[in-house]
LOBAVEX-568531 format. One record per residue: x, z, y of N, C-alpha, C in turn; residue in three letters. Coordinates in Angstrom, 2 decimals, always signed. Layout:
<recs>
<rec><n_px>X</n_px><n_pz>Z</n_pz><n_py>Y</n_py><ca_px>X</ca_px><ca_pz>Z</ca_pz><ca_py>Y</ca_py><c_px>X</c_px><c_pz>Z</c_pz><c_py>Y</c_py><residu>ALA</residu></rec>
...
</recs>
This chain:
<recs>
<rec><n_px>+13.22</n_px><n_pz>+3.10</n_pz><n_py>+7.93</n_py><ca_px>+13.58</ca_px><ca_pz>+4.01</ca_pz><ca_py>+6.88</ca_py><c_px>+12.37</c_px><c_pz>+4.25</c_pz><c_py>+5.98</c_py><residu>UNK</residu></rec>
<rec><n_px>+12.95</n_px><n_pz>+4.22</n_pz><n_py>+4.91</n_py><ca_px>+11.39</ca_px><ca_pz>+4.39</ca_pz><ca_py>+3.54</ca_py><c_px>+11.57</c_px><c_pz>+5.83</c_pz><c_py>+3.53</c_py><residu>UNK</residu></rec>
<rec><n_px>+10.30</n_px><n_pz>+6.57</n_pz><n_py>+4.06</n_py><ca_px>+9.64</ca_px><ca_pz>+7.72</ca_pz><ca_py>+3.38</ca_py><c_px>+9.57</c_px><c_pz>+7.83</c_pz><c_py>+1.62</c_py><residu>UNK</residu></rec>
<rec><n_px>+10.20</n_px><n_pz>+8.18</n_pz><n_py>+0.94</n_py><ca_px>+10.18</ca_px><ca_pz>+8.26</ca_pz><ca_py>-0.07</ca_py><c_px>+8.74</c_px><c_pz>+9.08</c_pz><c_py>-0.83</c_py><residu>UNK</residu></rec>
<rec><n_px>+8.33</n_px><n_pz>+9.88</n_pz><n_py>-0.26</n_py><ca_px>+7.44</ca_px><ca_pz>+11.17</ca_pz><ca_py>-0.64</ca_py><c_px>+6.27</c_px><c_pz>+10.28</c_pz><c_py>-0.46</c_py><residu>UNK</residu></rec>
<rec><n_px>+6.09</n_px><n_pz>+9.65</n_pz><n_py>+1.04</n_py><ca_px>+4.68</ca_px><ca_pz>+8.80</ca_pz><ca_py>+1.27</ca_py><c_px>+4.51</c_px><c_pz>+7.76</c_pz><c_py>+0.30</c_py><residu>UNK</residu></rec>
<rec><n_px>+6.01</n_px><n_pz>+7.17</n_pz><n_py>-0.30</n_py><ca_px>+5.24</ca_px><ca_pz>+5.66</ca_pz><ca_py>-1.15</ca_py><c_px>+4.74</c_px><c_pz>+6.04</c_pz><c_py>-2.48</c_py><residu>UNK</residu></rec>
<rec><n_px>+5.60</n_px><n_pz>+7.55</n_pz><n_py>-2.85</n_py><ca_px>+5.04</ca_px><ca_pz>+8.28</ca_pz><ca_py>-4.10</ca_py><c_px>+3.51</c_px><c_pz>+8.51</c_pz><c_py>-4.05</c_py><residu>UNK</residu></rec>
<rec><n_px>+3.32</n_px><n_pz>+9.07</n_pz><n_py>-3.11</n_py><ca_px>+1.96</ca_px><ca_pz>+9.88</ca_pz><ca_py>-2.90</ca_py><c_px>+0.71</c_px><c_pz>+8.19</c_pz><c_py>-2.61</c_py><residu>UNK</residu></rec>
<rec><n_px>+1.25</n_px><n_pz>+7.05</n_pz><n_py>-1.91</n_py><ca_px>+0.06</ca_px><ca_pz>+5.89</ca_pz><ca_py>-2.00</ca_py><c_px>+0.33</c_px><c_pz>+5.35</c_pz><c_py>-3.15</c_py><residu>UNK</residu></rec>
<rec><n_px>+1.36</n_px><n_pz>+5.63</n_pz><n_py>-4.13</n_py><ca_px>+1.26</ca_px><ca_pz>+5.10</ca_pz><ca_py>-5.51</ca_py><c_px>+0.45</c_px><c_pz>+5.63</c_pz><c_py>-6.18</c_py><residu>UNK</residu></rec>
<rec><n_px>-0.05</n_px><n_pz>+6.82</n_pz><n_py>-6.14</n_py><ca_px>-0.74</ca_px><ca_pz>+8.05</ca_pz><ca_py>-6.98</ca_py><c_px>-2.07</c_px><c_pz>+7.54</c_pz><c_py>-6.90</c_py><residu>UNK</residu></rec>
<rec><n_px>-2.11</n_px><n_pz>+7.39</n_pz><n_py>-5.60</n_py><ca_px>-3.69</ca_px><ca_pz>+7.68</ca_pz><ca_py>-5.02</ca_py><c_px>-4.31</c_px><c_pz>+5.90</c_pz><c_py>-5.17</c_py><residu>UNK</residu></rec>
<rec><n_px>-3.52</n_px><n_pz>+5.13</n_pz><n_py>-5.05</n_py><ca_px>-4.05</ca_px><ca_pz>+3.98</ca_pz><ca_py>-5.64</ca_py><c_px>-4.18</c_px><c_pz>+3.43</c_pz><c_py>-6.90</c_py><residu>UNK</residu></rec>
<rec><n_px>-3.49</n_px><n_pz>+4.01</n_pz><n_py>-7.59</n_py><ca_px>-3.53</ca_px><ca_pz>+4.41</ca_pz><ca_py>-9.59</ca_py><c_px>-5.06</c_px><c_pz>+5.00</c_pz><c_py>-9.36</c_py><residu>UNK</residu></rec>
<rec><n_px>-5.21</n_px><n_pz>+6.45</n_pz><n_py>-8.80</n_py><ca_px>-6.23</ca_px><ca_pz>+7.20</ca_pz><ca_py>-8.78</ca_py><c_px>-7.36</c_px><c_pz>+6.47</c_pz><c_py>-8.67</c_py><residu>UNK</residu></rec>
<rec><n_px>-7.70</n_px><n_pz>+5.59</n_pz><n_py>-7.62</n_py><ca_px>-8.33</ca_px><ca_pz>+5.05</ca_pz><ca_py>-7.25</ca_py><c_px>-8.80</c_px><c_pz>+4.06</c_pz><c_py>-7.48</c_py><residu>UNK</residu></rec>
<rec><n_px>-8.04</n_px><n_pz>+3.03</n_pz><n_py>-8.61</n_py><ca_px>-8.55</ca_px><ca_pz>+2.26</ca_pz><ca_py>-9.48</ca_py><c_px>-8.91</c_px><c_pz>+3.06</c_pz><c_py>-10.68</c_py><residu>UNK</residu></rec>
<rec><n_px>-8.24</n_px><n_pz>+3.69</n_pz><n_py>-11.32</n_py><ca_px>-8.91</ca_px><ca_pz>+4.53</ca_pz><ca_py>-12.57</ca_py><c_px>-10.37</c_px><c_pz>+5.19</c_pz><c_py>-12.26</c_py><residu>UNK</residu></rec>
<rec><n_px>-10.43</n_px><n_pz>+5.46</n_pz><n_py>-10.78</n_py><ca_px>-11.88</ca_px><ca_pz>+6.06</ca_pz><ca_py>-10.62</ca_py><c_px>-12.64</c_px><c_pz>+4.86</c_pz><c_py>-10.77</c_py><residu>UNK</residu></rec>
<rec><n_px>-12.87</n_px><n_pz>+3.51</n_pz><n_py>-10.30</n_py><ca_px>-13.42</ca_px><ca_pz>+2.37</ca_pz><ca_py>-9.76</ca_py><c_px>-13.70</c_px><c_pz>+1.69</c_pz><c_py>-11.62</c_py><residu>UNK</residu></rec>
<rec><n_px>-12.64</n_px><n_pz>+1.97</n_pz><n_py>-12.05</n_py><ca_px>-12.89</ca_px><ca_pz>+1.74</ca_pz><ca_py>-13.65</ca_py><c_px>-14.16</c_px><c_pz>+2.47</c_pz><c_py>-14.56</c_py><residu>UNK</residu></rec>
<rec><n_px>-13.57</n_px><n_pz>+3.59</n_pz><n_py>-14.35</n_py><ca_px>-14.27</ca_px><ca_pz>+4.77</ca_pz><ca_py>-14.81</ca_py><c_px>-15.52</c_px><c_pz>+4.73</c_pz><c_py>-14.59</c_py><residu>UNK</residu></rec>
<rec><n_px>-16.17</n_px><n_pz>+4.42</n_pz><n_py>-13.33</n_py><ca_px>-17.59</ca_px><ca_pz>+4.25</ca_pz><ca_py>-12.45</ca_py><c_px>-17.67</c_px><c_pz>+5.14</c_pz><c_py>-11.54</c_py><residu>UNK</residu></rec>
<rec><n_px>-16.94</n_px><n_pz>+5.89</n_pz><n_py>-11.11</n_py><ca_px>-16.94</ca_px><ca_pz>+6.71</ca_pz><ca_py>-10.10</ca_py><c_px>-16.91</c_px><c_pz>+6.13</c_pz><c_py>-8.51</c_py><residu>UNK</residu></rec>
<rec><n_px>-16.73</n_px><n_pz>+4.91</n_pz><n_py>-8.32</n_py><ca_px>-16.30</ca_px><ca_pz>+4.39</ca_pz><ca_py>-7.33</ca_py><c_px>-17.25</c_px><c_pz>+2.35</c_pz><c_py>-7.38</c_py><residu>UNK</residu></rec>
<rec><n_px>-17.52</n_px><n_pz>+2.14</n_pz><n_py>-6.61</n_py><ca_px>-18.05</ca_px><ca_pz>+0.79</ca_pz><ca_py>-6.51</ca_py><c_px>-16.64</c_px><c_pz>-0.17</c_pz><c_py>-6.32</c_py><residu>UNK</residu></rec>
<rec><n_px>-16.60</n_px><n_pz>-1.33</n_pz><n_py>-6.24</n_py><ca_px>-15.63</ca_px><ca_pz>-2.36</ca_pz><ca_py>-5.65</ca_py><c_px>-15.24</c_px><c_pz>-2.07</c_pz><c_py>-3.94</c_py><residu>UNK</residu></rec>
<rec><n_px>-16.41</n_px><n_pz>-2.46</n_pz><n_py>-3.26</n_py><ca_px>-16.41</ca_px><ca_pz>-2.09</ca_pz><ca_py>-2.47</ca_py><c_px>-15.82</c_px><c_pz>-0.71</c_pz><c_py>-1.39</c_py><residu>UNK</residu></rec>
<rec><n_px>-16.24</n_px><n_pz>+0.46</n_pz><n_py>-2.05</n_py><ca_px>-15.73</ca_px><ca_pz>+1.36</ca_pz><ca_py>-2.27</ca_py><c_px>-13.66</c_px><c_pz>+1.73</c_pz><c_py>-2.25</c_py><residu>UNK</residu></rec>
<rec><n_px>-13.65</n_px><n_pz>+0.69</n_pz><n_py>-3.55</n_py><ca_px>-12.40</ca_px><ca_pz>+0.97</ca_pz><ca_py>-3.66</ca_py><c_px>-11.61</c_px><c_pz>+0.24</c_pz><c_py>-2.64</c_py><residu>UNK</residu></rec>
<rec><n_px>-12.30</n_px><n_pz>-1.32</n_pz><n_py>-1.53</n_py><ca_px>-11.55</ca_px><ca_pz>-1.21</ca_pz><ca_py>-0.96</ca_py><c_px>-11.22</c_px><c_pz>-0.84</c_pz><c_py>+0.30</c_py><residu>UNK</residu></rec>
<rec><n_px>-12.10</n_px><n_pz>+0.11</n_pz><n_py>+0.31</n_py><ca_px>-12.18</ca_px><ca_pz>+1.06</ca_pz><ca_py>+1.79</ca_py><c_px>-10.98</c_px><c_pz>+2.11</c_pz><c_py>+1.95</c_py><residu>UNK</residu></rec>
<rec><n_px>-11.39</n_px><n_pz>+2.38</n_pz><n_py>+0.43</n_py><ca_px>-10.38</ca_px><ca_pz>+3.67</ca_pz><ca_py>+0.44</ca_py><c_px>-8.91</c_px><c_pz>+3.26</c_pz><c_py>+0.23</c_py><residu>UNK</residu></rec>
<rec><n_px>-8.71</n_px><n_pz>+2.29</n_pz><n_py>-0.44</n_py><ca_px>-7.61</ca_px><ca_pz>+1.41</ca_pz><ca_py>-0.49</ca_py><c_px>-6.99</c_px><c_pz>+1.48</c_pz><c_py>+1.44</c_py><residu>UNK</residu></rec>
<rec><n_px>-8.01</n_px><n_pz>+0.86</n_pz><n_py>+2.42</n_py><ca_px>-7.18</ca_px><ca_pz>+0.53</ca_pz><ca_py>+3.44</ca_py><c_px>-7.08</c_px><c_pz>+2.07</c_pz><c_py>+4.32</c_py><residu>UNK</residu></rec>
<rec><n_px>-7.93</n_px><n_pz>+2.89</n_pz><n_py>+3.88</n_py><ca_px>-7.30</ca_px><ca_pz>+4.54</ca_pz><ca_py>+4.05</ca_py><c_px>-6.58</c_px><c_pz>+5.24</c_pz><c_py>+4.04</c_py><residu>UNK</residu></rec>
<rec><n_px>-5.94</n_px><n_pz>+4.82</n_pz><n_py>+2.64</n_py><ca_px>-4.78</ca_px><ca_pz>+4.86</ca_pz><ca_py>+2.23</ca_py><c_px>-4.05</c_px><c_pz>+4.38</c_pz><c_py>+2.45</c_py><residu>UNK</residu></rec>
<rec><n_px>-3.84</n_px><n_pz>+3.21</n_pz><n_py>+2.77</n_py><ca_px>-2.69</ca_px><ca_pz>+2.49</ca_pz><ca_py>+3.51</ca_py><c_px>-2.52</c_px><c_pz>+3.60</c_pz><c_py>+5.50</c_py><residu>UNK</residu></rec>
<rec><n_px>-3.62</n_px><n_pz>+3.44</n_pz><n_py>+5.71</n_py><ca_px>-3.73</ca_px><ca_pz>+3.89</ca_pz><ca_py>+7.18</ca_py><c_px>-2.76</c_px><c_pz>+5.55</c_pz><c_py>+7.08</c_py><residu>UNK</residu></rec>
<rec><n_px>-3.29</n_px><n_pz>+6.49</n_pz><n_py>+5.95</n_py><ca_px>-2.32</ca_px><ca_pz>+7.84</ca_pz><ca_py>+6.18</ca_py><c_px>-0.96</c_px><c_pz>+7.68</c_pz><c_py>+5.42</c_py><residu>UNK</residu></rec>
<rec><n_px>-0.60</n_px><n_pz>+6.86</n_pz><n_py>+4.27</n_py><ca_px>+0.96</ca_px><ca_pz>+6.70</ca_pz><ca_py>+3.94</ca_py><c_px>+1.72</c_px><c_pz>+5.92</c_pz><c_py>+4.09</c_py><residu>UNK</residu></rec>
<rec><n_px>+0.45</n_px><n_pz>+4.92</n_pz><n_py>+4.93</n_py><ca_px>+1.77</ca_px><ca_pz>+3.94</ca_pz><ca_py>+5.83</ca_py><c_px>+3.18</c_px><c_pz>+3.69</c_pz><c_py>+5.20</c_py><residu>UNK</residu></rec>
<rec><n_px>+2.66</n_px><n_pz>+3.00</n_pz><n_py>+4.11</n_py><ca_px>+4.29</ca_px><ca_pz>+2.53</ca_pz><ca_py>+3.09</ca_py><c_px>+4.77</c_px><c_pz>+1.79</c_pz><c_py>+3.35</c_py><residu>UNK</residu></rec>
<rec><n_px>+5.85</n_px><n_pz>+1.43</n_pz><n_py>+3.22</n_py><ca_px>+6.64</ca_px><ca_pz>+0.37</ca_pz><ca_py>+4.26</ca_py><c_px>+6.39</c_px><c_pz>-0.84</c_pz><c_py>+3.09</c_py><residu>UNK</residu></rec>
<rec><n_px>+6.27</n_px><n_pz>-1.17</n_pz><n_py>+1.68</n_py><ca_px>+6.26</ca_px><ca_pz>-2.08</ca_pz><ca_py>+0.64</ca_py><c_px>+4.97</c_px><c_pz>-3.02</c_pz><c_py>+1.48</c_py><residu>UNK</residu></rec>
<rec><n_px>+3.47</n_px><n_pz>-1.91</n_pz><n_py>+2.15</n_py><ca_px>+2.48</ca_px><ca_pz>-2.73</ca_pz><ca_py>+2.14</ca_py><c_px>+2.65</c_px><c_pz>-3.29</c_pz><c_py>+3.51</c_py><residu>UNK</residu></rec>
<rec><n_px>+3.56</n_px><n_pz>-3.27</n_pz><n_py>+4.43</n_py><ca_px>+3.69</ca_px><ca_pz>-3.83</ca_pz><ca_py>+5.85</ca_py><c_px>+4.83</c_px><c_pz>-4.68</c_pz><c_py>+5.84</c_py><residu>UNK</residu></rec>
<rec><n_px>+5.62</n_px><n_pz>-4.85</n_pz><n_py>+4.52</n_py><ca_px>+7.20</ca_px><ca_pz>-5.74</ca_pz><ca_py>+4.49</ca_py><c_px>+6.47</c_px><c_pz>-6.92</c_pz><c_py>+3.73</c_py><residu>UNK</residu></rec>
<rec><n_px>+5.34</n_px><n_pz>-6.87</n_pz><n_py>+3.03</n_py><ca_px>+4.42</ca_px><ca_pz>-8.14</ca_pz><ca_py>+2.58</ca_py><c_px>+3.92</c_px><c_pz>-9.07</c_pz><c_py>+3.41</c_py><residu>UNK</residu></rec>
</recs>
């Protein structure tokens, strides 16, 4: 069953999270830490059906 609320909320935060990485707030590296962080607490079903 898709959590609807969780794929909203790792859509946000990975928008977020490249706009920071753009911006300079964030290294490459960086972004992809937090990237698999994010996967780890909203556990979206789109990034585990890939």
């Amino acid at each position: 069953m898709i959590n609807v609320k969780n794929e909203l909320q790792y859509l946000l935060v990975i928008k977020l999270l490249e706009d920071m990485t753009c911006a300079g707030f964030l290294t490459d590296g960086e972004l992809v830490i937090a990237k698999r962080l994010a996967i780890e607490k909203y556990r979206p079903a789109t990034v585990w059906e890939k």
